[in-house]
C-alpha positions in Angstrom: -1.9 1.7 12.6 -4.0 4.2 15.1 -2.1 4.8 17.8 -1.9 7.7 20.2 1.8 7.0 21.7 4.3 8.3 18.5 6.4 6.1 20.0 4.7 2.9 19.2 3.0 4.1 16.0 4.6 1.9 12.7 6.3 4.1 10.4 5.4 4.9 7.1 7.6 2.5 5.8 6.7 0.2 7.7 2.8 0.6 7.1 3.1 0.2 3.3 5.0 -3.1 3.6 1.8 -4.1 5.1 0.6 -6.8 3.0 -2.6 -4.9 2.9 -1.4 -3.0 0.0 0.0 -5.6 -2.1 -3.8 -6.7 -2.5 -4.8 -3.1 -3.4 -1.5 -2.7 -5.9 -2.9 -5.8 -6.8 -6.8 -4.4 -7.2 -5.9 -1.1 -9.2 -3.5 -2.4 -11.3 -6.2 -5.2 -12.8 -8.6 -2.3 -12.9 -6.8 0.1 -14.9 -6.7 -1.4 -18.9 -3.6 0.8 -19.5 -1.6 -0.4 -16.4 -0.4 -3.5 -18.0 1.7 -4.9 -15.3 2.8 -1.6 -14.5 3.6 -1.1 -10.6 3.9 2.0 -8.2 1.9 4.7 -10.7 -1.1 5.4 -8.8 
């Protein structure tokens, strides 16, 4: 994700699609006792 050519850095989009953050959407919403399933409110 560090790159220094802006030309071959992923874009944003393309760095939350990682599926690095489906295990931390994952983490936080089993953490949170009000979440409840709920995705995308952090």
């Amino acid at each position: 994700m560090v790159e220094r050519d802006p030309a071959r850095r992923p874009s944003a989009k393309e760095i939350v699609e990682n599926p690095i953050f489906d295990e931390i959407q994952r983490k936080m919403s089993s953490s949170r006792p009000d979440s409840q399933g709920k995705q995308g409110c952090w």
